[in-house]
N, C-alpha and C positions, 0 to 999 in steps of 0.2 A: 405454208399453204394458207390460200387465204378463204374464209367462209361467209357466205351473206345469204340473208335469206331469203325464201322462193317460198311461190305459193302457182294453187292451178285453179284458174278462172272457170267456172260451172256458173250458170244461165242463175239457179240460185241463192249463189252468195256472191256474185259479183261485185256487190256493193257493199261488203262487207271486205271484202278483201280491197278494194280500191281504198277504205276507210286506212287497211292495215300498209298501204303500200303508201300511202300520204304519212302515214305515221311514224313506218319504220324505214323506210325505203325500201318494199317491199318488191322484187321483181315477179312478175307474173306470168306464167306459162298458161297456152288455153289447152293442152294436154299433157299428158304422161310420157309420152313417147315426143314430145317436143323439148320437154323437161330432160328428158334421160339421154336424148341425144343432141345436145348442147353441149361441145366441146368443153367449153368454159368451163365446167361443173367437175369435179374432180370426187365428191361423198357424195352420197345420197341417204338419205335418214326415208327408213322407211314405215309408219304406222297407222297403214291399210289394215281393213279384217284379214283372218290370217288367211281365208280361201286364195290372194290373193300375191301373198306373199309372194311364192314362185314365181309367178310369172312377170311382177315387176324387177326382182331382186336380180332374175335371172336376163333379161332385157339391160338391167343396170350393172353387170359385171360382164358382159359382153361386148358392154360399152366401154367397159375400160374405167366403170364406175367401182370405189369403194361402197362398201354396203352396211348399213347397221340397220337393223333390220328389229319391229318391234315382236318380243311373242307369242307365239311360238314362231320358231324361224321358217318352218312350214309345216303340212298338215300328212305328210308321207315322208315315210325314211328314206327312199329312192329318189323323191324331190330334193331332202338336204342331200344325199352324196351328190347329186349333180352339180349341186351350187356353189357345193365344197370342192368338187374335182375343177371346175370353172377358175374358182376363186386362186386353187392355187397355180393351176396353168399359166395363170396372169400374173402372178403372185398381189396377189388384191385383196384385203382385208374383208373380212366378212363374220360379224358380230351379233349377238341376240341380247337383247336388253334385257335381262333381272336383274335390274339395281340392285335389289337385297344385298349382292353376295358384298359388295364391296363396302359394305356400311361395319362402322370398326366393331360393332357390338357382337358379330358373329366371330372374330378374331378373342375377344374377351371371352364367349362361350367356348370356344376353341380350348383357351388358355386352362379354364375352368375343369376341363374333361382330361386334358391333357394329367393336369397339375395332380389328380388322383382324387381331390378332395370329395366328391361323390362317389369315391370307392369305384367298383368294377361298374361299367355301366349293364343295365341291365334290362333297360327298353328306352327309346324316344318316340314321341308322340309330335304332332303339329297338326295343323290345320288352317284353313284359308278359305272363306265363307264371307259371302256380304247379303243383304236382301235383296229380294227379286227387284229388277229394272223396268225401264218402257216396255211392253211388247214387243215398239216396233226395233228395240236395241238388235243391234247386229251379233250380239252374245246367243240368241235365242234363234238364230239364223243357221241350216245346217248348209245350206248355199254360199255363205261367205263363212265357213271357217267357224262357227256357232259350239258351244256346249261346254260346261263347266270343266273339264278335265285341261281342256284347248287353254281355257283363261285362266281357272285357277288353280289345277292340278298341275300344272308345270310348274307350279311357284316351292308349291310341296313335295316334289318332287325334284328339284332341282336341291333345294334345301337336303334332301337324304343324302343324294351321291354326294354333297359339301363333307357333309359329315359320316359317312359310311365310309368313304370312299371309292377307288374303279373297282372296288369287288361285288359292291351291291345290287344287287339286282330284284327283281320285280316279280314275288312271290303268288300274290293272287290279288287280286281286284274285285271292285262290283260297280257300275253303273246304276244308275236310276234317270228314268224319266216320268213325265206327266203328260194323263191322254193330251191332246192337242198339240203336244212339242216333239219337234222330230229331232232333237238335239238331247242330251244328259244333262241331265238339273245338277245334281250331285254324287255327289259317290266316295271309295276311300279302297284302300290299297293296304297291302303288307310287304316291306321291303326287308331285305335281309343281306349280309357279306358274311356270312355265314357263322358270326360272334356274337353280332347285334340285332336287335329284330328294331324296325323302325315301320310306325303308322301313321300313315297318313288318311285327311278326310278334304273335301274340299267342296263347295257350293254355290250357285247363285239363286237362291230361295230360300238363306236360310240368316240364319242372326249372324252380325258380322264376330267374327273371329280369326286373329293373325298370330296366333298360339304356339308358341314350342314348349314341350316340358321333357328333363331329359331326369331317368331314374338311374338311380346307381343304389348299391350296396351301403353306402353308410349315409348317402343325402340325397336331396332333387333339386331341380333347377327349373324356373318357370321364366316367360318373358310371353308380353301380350302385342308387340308390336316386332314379330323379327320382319315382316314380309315389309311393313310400309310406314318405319318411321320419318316423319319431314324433318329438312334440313335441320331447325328449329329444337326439332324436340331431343332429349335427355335421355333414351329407354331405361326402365328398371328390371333391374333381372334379381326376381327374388331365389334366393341360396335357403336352404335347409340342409344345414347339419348340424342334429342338436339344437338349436336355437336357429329362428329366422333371420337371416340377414339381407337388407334391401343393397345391393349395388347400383347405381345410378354411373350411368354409362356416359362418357362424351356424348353430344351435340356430334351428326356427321351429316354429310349431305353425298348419297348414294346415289344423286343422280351426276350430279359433276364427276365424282367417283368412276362412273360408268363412261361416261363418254372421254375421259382422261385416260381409259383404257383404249379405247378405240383408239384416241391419239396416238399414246404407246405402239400400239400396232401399226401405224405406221410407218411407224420407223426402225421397227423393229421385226425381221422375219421371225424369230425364234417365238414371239409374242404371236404372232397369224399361224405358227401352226399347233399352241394350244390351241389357241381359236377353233383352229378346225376339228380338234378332236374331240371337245365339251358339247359341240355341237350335235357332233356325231352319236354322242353317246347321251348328252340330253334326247332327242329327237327319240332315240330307239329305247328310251325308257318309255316316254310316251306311247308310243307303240303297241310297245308290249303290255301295258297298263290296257289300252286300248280294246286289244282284241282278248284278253282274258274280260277286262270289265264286261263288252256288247254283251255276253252271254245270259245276261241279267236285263237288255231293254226292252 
């Protein structure tokens, strides 16, 4: 399959993209729907605000377009099953971007919990918080898909059911907003599989923080970059038992990681119908987070 890149001509970056199409050999559509229904196009990467998701995603698998699609994969649980029942009708891949998960340092925390050496576990913590943005950022927008839960609460949340498991589910919640914004600033949740209790917080107005800490009976585990290490960097995951130990993890790049996956899929049915089930059950955690959190804006 072969891949080139595209872009879509707007009155104000036309000359920025003509810059990138001299450059890269960029091909240029002057719409969405000129783009999506262009035989030629076989994937389509999507990372529109999420209000938006839907409706191109769903336009691009009826087209007979694969989909990878950026966070959250849409902004209603009714919205993913339709994209999902679409997607398999066709049998057409259909993907949500959290690179985290495929980055090797969560396979080494894995290893860590597994291996006992923290004894029984006994609570996990995380969190995923940056400082406030533009105004006019499309984060702080409730019309395109806008509020900290949308951006960064899926990341914390995607993280629990990794490591919970499919029993985990979404104990209580709380929202926060501030006067003038019709969106959620921050907020934080309590997850449970009914052995582990797992907390999550998550924000955009607040100090950056990309945080897991997992407690157990005879030690702890801490790491400061699980949500967004670059390709580049080393993460350290500090161990406590007894004595402090630094582990210094591979160098991994979780974004080639991520779209290697997509490849995978494919070619692969049995890969597209996890696909469709993380989705499913990502999307209705959000959800549920959701309508327990509102009761607090």
């Amino acid at each position: 399959m072969d891949f080139e890149c595209i872009g879509i001509a707007e009155e104000y970056n036309t000359e920025k993209l003509q810059k990138f199409k001299d450059d890269y050999g960029l091909n240029i559509f002057h719409s969405f729907d000129d783009l999506i229904n262009n035989p030629s196009i076989d994937v389509l990467y999507i990372p529109l605000p999420p209000a938006l998701h839907y409706e191109y995603a769903k336009k691009a698998l009826l087209n007979g377009k694969h989909v990878f699609l950026e966070k959250p994969l849409t902004t209603k649980l009714e919205h993913t099953e339709e994209l999902i029942s679409i997607a398999k009708s066709k049998n057409l891949v259909l993907q949500e971007n959290y690179m985290f998960q495929f980055h090797h340092q969560l396979d080494v925390i894995k290893n860590i919990i597994s291996s006992k050496k923290l004894g029984e576990i006994r609570l996990i913590r995380s969190c995923f918080s940056f400082p406030k943005r533009a105004q006019n950022d499309f984060r702080y927008s409730k019309k395109l898909g806008g509020g900290a839960l949308l951006d960064a609460g899926g990341y914390v949340i995607k993280l629990g059911t990794l490591l919970l498991g499919d029993d985990a589910k979404i104990n209580d919640a709380h929202l926060y907003s501030f006067e003038d914004y019709d969106v959620d600033i921050f907020g934080d949740f309590t997850m449970s599989n009914g052995k582990i209790t797992y907390q999550g917080a998550f924000g955009m107005d607040n100090v950056y923080t990309c945080s897991l800490e997992v407690y157990g009976s005879k030690g702890k585990l801490y790491t400061n970059r699980i949500f967004t290490s670059p390709p580049e960097n080393k993460p350290i995951l500090i161990l406590m038992v007894e004595n402090q130990e630094e582990i210094i993890v591979d160098a991994d790049n979780h974004f080639l990681k991520s779209i290697l996956k997509f490849k995978n899929a494919l070619e692969n049915d049995e890969i597209r119908e996890e696909l469709y089930i993380t989705l499913f059950k990502q999307t209705q955690m959000l959800m549920d987070l959701k309508e327990l959190g509102e009761r607090y804006l």
